[in-house]
LOSEZA-168493 format. One record per residue: residue number from 1; residue in three letters; x, y, z of N, C-alpha, C, CB in turn. Coordinates in steps of 0.1 Angstrom, whole numbers. Atoms other than C-alpha are relative to their C-alpha. Last residue first. Glycine has a CB too. Example, Ala and Ser with C-alpha at 12.3 -4.5 7.8 and 13.67 -1.06 7.14 Angstrom:
! residues 2
{2 'SER' {-9 -11 0} {137 -11 71} {-8 11 8} {4 5 -14}}
{1 'ALA' {9 -12 0} {123 -45 78} {9 12 0} {-10 0 12}}
***
This chain:
! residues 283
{283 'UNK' {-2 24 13} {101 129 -342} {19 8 -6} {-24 -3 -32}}
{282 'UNK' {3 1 12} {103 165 -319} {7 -15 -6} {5 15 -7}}
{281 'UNK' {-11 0 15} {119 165 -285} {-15 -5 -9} {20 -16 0}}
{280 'UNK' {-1 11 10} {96 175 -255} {6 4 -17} {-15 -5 -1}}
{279 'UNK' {4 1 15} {107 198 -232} {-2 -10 -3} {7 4 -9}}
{278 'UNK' {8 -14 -1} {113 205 -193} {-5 -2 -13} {8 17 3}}
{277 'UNK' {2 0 15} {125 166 -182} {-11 17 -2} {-11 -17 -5}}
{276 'UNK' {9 2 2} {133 162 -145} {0 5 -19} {-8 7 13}}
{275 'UNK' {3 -8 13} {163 151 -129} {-15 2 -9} {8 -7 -9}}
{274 'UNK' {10 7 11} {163 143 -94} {-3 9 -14} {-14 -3 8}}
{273 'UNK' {4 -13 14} {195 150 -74} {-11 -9 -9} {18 5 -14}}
{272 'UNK' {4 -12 -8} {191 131 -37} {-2 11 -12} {12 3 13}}
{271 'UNK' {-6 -12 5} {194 97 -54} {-10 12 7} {1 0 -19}}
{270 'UNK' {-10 -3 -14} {174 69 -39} {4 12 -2} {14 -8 2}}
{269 'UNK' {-16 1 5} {144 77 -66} {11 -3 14} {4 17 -9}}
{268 'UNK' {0 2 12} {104 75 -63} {16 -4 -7} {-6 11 -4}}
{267 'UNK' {-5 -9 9} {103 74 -29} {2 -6 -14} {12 7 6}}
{266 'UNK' {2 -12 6} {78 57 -9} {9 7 -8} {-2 7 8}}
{265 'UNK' {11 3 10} {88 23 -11} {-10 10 -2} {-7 -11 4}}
{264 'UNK' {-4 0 13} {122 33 -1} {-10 -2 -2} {9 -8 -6}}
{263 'UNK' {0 14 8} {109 42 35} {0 3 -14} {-13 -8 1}}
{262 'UNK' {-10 8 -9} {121 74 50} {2 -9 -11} {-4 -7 15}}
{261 'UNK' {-11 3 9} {97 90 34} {11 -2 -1} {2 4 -5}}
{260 'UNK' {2 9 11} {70 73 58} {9 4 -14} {-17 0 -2}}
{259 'UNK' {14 -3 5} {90 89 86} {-7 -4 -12} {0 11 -1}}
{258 'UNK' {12 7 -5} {111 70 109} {-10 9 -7} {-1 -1 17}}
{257 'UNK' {-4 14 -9} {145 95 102} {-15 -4 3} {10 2 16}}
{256 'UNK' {-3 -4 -13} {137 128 79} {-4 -18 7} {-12 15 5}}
{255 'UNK' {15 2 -1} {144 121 46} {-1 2 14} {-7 -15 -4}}
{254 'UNK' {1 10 0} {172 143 32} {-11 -4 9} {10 -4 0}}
{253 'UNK' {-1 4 -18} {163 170 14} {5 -17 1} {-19 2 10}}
{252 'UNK' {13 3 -9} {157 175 -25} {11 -3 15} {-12 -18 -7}}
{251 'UNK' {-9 3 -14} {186 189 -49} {-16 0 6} {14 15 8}}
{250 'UNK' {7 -8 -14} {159 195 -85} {11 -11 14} {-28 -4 1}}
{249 'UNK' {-11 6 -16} {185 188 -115} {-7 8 10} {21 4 0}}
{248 'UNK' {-3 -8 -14} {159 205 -143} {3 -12 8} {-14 11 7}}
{247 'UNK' {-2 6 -9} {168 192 -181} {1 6 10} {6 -6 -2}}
{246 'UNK' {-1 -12 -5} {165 202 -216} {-10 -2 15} {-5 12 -12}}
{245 'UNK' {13 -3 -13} {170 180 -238} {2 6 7} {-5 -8 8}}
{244 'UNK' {13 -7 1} {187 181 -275} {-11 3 14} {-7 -8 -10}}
{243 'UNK' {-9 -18 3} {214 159 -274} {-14 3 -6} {17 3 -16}}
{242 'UNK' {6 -5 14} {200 125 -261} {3 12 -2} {-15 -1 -2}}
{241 'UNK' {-5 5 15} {222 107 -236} {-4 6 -12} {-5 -14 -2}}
{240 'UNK' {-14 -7 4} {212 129 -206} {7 -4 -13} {11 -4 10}}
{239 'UNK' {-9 8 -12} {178 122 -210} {13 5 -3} {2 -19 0}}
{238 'UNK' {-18 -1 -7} {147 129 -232} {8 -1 10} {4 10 1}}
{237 'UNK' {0 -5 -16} {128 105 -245} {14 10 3} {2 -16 12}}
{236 'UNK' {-6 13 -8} {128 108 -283} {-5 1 15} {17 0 0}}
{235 'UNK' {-12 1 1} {100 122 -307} {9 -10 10} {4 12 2}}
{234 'UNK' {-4 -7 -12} {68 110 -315} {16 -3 3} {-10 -5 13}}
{233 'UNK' {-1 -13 5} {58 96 -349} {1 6 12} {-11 6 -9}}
{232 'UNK' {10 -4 -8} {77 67 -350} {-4 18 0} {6 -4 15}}
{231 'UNK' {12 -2 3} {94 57 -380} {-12 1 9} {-1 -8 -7}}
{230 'UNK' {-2 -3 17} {126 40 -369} {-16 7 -6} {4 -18 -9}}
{229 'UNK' {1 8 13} {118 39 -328} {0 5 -11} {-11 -7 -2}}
{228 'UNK' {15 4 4} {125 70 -307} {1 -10 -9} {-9 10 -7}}
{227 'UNK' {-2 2 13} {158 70 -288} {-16 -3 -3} {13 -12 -4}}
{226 'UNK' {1 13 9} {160 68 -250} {-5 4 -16} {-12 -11 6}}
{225 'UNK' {12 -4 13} {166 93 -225} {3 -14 -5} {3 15 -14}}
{224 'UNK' {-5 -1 14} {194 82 -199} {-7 5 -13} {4 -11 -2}}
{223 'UNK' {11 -4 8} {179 92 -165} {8 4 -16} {-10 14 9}}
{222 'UNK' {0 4 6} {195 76 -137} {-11 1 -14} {2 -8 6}}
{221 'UNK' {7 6 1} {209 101 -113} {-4 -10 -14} {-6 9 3}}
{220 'UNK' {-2 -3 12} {244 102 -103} {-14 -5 -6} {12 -6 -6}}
{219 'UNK' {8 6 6} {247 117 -70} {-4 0 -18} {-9 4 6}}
{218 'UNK' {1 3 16} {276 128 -52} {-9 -5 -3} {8 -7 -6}}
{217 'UNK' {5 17 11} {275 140 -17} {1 3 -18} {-22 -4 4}}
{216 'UNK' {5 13 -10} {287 166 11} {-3 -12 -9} {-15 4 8}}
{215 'UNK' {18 6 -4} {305 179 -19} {-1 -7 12} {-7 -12 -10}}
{214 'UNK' {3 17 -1} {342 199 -8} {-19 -5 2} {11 -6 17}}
{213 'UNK' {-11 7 6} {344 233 -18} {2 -11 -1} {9 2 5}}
{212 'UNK' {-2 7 -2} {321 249 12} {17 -6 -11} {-14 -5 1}}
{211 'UNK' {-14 -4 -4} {317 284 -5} {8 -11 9} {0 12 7}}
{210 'UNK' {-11 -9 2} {282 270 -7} {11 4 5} {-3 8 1}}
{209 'UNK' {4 -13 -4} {267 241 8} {15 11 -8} {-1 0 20}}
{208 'UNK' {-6 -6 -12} {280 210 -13} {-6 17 -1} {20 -2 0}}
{207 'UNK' {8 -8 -8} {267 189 -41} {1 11 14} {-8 -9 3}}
{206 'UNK' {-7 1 -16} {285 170 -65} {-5 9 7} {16 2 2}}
{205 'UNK' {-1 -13 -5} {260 160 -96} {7 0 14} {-14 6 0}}
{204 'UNK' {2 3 -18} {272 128 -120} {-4 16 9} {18 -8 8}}
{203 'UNK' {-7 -10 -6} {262 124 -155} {0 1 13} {-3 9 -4}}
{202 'UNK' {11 -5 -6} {257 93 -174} {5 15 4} {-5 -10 11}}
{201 'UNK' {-3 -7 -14} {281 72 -192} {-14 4 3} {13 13 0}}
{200 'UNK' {-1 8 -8} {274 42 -214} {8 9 11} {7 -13 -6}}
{199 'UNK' {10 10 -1} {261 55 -245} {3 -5 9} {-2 -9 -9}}
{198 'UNK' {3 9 13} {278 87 -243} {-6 -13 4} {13 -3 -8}}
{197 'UNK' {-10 12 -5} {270 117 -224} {-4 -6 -14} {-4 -11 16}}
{196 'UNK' {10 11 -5} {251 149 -242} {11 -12 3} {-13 -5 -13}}
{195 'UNK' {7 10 11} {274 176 -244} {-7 -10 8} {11 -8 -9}}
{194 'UNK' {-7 13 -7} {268 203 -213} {0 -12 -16} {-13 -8 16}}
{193 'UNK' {-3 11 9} {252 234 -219} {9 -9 2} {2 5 -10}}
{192 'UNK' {-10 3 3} {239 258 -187} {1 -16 -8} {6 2 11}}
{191 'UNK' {-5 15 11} {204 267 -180} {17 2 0} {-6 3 -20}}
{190 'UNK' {-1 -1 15} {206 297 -153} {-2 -18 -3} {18 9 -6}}
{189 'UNK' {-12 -10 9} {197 288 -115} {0 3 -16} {14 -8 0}}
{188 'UNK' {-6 10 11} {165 279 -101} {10 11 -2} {-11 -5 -15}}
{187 'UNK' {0 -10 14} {152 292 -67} {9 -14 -10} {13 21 3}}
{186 'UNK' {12 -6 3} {135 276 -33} {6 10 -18} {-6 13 17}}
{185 'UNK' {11 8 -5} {168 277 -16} {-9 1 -7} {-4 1 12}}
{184 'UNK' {9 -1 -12} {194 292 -32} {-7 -5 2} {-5 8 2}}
{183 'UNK' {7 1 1} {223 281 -61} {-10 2 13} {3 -8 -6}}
{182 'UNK' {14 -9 -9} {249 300 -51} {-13 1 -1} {1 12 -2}}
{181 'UNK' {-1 -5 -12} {275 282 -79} {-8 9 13} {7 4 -3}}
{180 'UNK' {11 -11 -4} {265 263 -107} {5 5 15} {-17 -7 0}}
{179 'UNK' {0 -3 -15} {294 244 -126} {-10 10 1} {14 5 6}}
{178 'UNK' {4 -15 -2} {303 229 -157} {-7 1 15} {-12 4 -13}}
{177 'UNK' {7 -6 13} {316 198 -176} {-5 13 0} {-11 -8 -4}}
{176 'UNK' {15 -2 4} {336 193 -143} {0 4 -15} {-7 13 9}}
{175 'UNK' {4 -2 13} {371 184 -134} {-16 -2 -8} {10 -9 -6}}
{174 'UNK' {-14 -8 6} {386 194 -102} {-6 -2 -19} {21 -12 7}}
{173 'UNK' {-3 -10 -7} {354 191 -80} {13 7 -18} {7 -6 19}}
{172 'UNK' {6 -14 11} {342 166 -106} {3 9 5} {-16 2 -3}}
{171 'UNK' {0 -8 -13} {370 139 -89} {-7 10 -11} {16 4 11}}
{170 'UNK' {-7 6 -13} {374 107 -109} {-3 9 11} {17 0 0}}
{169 'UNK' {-11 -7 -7} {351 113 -136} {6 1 8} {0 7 1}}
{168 'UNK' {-14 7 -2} {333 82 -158} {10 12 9} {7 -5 -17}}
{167 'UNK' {4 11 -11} {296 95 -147} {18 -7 4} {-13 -14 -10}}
{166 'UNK' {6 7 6} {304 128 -166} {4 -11 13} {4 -2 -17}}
{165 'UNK' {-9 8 8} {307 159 -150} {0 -17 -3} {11 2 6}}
{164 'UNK' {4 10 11} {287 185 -132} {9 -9 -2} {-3 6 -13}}
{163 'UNK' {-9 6 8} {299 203 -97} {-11 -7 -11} {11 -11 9}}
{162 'UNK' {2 16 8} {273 219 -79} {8 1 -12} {-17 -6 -4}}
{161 'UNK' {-10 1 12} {275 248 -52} {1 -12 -5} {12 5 3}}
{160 'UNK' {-7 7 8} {243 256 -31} {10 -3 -7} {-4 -2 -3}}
{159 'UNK' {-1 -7 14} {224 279 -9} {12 -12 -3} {6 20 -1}}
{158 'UNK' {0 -13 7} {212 263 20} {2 4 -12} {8 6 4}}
{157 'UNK' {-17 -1 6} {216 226 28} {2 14 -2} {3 -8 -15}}
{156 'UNK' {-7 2 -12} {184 223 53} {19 -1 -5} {-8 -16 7}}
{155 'UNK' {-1 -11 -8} {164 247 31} {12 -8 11} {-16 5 6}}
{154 'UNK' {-5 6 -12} {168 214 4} {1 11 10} {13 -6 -1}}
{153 'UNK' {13 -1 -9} {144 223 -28} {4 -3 9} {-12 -6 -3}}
{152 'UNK' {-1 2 -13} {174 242 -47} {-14 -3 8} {8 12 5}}
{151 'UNK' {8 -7 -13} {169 240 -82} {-1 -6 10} {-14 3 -1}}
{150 'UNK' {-3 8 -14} {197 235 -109} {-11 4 5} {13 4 9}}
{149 'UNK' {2 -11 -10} {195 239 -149} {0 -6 16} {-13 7 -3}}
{148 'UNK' {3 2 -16} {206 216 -174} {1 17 5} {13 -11 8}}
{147 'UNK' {-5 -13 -8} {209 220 -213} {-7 -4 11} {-4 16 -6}}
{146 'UNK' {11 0 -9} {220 193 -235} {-4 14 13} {4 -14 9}}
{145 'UNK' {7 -7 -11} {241 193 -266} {-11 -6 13} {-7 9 -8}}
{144 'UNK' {-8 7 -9} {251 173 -298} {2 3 17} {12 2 -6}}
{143 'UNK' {3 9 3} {237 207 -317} {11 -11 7} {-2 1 -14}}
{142 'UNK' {-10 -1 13} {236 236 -297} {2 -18 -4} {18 10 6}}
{141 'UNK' {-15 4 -1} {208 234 -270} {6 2 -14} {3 -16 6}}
{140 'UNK' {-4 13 11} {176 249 -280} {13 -1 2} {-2 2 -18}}
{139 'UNK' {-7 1 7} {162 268 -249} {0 -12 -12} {9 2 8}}
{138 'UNK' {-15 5 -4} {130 268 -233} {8 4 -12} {1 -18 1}}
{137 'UNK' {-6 9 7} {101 288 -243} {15 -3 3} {-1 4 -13}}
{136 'UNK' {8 -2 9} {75 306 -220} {9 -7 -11} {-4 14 -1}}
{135 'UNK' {-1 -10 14} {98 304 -192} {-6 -7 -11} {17 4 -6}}
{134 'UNK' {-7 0 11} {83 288 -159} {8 7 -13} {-4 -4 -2}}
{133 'UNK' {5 -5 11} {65 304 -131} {13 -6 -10} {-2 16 0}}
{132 'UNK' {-10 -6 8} {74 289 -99} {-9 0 -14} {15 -8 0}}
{131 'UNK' {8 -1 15} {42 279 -76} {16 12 -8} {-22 13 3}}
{130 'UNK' {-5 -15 9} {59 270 -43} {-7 1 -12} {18 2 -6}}
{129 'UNK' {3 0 13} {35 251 -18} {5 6 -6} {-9 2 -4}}
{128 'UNK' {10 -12 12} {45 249 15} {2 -1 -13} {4 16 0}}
{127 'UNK' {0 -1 18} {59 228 44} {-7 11 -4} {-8 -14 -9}}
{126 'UNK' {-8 -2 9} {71 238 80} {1 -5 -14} {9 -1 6}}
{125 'UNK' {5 -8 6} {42 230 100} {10 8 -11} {-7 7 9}}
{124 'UNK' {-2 -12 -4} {60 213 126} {-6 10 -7} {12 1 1}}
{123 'UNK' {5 4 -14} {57 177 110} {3 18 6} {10 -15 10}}
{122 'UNK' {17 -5 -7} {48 192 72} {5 -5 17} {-18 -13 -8}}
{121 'UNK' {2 10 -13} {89 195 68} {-11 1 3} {6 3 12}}
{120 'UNK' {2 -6 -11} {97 216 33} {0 -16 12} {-14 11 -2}}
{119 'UNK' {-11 4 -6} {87 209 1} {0 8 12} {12 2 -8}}
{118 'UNK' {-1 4 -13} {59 208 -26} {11 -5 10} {-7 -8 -1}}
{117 'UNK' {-8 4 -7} {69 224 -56} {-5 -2 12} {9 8 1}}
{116 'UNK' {7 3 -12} {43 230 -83} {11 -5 7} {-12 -8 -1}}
{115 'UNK' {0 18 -8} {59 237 -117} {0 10 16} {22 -15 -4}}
{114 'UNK' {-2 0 -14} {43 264 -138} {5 -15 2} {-14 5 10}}
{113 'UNK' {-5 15 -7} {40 272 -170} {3 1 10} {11 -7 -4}}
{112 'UNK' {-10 0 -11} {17 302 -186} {2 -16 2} {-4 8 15}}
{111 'UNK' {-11 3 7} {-9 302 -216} {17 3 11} {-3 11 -14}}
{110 'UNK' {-3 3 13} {-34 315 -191} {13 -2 -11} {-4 6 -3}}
{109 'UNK' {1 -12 10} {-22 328 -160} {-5 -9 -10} {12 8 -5}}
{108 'UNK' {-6 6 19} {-27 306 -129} {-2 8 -9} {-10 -13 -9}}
{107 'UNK' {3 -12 13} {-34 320 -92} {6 -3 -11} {5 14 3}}
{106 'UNK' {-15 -2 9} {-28 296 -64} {-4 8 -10} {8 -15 -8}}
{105 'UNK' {6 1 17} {-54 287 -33} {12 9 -7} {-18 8 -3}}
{104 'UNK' {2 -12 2} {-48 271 1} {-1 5 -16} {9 4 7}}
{103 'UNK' {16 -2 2} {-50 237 19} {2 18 -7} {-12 -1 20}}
{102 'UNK' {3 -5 8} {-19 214 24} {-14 9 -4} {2 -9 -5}}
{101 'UNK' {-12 -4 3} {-14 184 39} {2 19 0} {4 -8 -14}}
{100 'UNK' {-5 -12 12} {-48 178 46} {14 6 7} {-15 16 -1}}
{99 'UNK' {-10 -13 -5} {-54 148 60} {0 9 -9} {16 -3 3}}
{98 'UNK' {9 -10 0} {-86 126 45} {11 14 7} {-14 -5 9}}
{97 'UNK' {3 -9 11} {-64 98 35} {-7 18 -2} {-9 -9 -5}}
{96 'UNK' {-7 -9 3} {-58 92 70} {-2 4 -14} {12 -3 2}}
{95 'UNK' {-3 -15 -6} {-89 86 77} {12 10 -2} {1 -2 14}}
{94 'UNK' {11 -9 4} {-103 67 46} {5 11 10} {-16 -6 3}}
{93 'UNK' {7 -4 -10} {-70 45 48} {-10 12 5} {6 -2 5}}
{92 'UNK' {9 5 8} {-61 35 10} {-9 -1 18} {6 -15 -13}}
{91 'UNK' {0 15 -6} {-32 60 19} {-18 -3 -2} {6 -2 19}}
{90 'UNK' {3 11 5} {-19 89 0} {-1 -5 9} {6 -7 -7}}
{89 'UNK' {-9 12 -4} {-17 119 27} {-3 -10 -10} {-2 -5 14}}
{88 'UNK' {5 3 -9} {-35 152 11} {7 -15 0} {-15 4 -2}}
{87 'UNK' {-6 13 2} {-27 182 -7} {-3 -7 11} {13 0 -2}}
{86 'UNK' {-4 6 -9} {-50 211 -14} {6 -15 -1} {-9 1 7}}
{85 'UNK' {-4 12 -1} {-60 235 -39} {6 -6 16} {9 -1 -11}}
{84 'UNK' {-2 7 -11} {-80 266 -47} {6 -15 1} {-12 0 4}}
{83 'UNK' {5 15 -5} {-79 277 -80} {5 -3 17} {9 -12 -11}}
{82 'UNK' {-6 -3 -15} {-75 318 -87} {-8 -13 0} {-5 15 11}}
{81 'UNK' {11 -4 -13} {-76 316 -124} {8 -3 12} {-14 -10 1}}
{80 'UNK' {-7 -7 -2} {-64 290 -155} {-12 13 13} {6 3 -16}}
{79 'UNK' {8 -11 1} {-81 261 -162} {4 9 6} {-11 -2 4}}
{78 'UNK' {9 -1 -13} {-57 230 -164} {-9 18 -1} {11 -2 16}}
{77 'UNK' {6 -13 5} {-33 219 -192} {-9 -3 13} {-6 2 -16}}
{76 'UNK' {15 2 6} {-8 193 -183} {-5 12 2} {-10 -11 5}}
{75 'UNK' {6 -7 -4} {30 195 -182} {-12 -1 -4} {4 9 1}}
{74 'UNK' {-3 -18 9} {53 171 -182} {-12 3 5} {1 3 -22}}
{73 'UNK' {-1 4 17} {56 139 -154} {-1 15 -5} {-15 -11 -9}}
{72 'UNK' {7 5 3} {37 142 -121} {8 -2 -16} {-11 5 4}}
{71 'UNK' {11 -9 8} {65 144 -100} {-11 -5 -8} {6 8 -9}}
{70 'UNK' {11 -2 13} {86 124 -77} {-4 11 -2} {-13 -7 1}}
{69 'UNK' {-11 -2 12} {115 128 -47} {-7 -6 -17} {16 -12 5}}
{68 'UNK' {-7 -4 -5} {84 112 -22} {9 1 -12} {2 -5 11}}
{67 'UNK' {-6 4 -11} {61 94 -40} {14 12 -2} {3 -18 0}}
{66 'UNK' {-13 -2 2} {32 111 -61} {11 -4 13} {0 14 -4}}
{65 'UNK' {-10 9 -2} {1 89 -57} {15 6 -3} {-2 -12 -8}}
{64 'UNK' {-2 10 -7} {-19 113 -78} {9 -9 5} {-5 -4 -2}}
{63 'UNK' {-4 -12 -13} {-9 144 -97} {-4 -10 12} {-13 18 1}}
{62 'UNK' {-12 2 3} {-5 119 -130} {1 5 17} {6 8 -13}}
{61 'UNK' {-7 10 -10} {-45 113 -125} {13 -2 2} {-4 -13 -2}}
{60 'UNK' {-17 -2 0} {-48 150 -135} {0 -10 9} {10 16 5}}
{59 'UNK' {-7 15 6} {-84 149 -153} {13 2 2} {-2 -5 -17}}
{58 'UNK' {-8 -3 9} {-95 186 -134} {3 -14 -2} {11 10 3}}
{57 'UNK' {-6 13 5} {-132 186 -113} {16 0 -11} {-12 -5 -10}}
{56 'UNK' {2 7 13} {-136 218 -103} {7 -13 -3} {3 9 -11}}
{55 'UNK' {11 -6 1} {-131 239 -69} {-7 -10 -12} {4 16 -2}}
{54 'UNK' {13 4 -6} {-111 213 -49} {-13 7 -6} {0 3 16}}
{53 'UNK' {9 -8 1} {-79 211 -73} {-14 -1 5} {1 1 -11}}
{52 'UNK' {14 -5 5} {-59 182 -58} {-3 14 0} {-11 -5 9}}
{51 'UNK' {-1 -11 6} {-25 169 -54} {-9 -1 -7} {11 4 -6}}
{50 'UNK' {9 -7 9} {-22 140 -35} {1 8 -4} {-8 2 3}}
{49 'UNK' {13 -10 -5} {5 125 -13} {-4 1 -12} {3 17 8}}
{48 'UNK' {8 -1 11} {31 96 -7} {-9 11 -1} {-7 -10 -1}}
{47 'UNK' {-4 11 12} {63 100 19} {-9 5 -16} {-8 -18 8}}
{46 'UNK' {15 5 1} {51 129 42} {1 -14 -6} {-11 10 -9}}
{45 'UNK' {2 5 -12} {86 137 61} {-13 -9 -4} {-1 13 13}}
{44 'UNK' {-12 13 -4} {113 148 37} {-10 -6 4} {13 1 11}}
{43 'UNK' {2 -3 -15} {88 172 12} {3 -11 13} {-14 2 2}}
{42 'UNK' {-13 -2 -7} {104 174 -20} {0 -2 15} {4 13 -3}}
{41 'UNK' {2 0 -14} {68 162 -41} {20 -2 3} {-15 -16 7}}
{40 'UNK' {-15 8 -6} {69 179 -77} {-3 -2 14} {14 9 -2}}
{39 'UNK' {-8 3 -17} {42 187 -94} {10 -8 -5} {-9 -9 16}}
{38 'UNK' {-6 12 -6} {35 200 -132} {2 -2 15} {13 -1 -4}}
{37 'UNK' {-2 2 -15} {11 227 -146} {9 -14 2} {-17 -3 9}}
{36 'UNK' {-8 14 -1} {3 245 -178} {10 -4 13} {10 0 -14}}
{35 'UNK' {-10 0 -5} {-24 271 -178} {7 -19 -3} {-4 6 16}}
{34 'UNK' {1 10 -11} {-54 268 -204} {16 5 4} {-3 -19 -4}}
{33 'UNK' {-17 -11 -3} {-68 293 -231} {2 -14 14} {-3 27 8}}
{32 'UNK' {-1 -12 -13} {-102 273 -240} {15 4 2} {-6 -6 15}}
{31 'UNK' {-9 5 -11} {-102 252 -274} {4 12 11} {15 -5 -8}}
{30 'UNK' {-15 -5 -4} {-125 265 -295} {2 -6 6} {5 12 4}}
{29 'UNK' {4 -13 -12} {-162 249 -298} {19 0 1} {-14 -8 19}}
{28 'UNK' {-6 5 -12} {-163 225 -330} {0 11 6} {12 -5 -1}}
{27 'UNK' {-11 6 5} {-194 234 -359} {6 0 16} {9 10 -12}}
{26 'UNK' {-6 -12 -10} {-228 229 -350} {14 0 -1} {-4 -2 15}}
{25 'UNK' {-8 2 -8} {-241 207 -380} {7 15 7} {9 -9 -7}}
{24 'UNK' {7 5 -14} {-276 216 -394} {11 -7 9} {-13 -10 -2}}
{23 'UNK' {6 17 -3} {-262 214 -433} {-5 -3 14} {11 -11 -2}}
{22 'UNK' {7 7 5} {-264 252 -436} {-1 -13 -4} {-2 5 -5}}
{21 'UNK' {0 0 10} {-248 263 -403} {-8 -5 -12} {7 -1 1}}
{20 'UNK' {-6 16 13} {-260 263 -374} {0 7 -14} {-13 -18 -1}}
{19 'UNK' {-10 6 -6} {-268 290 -346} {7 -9 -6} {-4 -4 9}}
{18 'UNK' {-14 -8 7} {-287 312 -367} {11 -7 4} {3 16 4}}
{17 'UNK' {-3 6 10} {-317 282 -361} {12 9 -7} {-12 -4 -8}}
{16 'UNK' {-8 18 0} {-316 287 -327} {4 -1 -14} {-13 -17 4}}
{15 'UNK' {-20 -1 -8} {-320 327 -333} {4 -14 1} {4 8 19}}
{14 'UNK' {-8 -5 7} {-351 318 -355} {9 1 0} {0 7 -2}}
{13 'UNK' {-2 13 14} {-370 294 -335} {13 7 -10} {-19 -2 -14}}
{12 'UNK' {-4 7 -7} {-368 322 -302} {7 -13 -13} {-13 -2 10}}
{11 'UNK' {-12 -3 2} {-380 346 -328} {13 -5 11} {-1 16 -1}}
{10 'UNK' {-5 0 14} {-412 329 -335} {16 7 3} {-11 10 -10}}
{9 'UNK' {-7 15 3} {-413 318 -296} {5 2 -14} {-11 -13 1}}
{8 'UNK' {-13 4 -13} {-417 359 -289} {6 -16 -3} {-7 -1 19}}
{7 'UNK' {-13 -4 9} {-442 362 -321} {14 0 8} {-1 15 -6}}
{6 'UNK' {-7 4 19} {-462 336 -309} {8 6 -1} {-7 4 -13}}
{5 'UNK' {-12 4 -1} {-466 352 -272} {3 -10 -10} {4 -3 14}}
{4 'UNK' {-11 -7 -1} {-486 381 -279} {7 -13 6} {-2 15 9}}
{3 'UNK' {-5 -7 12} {-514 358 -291} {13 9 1} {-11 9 -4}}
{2 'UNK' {-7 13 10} {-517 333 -262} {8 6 -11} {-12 -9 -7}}
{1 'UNK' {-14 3 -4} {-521 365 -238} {6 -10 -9} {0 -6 14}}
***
């Protein structure tokens, strides 16, 4: 028996050693194909929550602690597949921590974008998880530019009509930079181009149920980009100020009365339009 199993370890030694090259370094291991993922929490009633993958460990401490009218920031890579996930109450209280918001599984493509919509009403059982599919390459505004889009996460406003126009405008009904009309619940509208404000405006969004006419509200959120240092090697922030970004205006609910997103110290923004950042600008 000893003898017939030499020449088995002998070709055991051999295949290890095809495995390297000739200085005995293993060269780097590809980079795996990966989905690209953002949240967003819209949901009036929970305030703070989690956003976990339960099958595998994923490094997305951004998907933590998201408050009410938050996200996690751009997009991070994650393992693509049928992932199971669940969301679950922030608090530094072991029981409630342990709620599940949230419990079911999502289907990721490879080289795909997605933003994660959490919205809705969990008291009644009326939240859910949207998984929108992104486009595969944003636009390039026209130079001095910005390109906005709309998404409806408010079921309690319906379908939507929104005025644009700059922060300094008396009435955006009558004079807008541009307009989205029949924006729906749960959907994104077209991009549309807008110049970039100037150093001391902003932009404002007017908001009213369709074929309405008159906004229930105006909101001007506060998200000016910012300018990369002289010789940095990363580009700018983007914002309304910077020509070149390319920008989703998500309509969120309003909070529902005595519930922890109620409180300001859960939400991330007053403002009911929250702007979110889809690209990054180049140095």
């Amino acid at each position: 028996m000893r003898f017939k199993m030499i020449p088995v370890l002998g070709l055991v030694v051999l295949g290890a050693s095809a495995c390297k090259n000739d200085s005995g370094v293993t060269g780097p291991k590809p980079i795996p194909p990966a989905a690209l993922i953002r949240f967003v929490n819209a949901t009036v009633d929970t305030g703070i929550v989690d956003f976990r993958f339960i099958d595998k460990v994923e490094n997305l401490p951004t998907f933590l602690g998201v408050k009410f009218r938050g996200s996690s920031g751009g997009y991070q890579r994650v393992q693509p597949g049928s992932r199971p996930v669940r969301i679950f109450v922030n608090s530094s209280n072991p029981v409630e921590a342990q709620k599940r918001l949230v419990d079911t599984t999502i289907t990721l493509a490879a080289d795909t974008r997605y933003t994660l919509v959490y919205m809705g009403q969990a008291r009644g059982n009326n939240d859910r998880l949207l998984v929108l599919t992104d486009p595969a390459t944003f636009p390039t505004p026209a130079a001095g530019n910005i390109a906005v889009r709309m998404f409806n996460a408010d079921p309690a406003l319906g379908s939507a009509d929104v005025w644009v126009a700059r922060s300094d405008t008396t009435n955006p009904v009558t004079k807008p930079a541009t307009t989205f009309t029949g924006v729906a619940v749960q959907s994104y509208s077209p991009y549309k181009e807008v110049p970039a404000a100037s150093s001391t405006t902003l932009y404002k969004f007017a908001v009213a149920p369709s074929g309405a006419g008159t906004p229930s509200y105006t909101d001007t959120p506060n998200v000016p980009g910012a300018a990369a240092p002289a010789g940095a090697s990363y580009g700018p922030q983007p914002g309304v100020r910077i020509a070149g970004s390319v920008l989703t205006a998500v309509i969120s609910g309003t909070p529902t009365a005595g519930s922890p997103a109620a409180s300001t110290a859960n939400q991330a923004t007053s403002t009911r339009v929250v702007l979110l950042s889809d690209k990054l600008l180049n140095p």
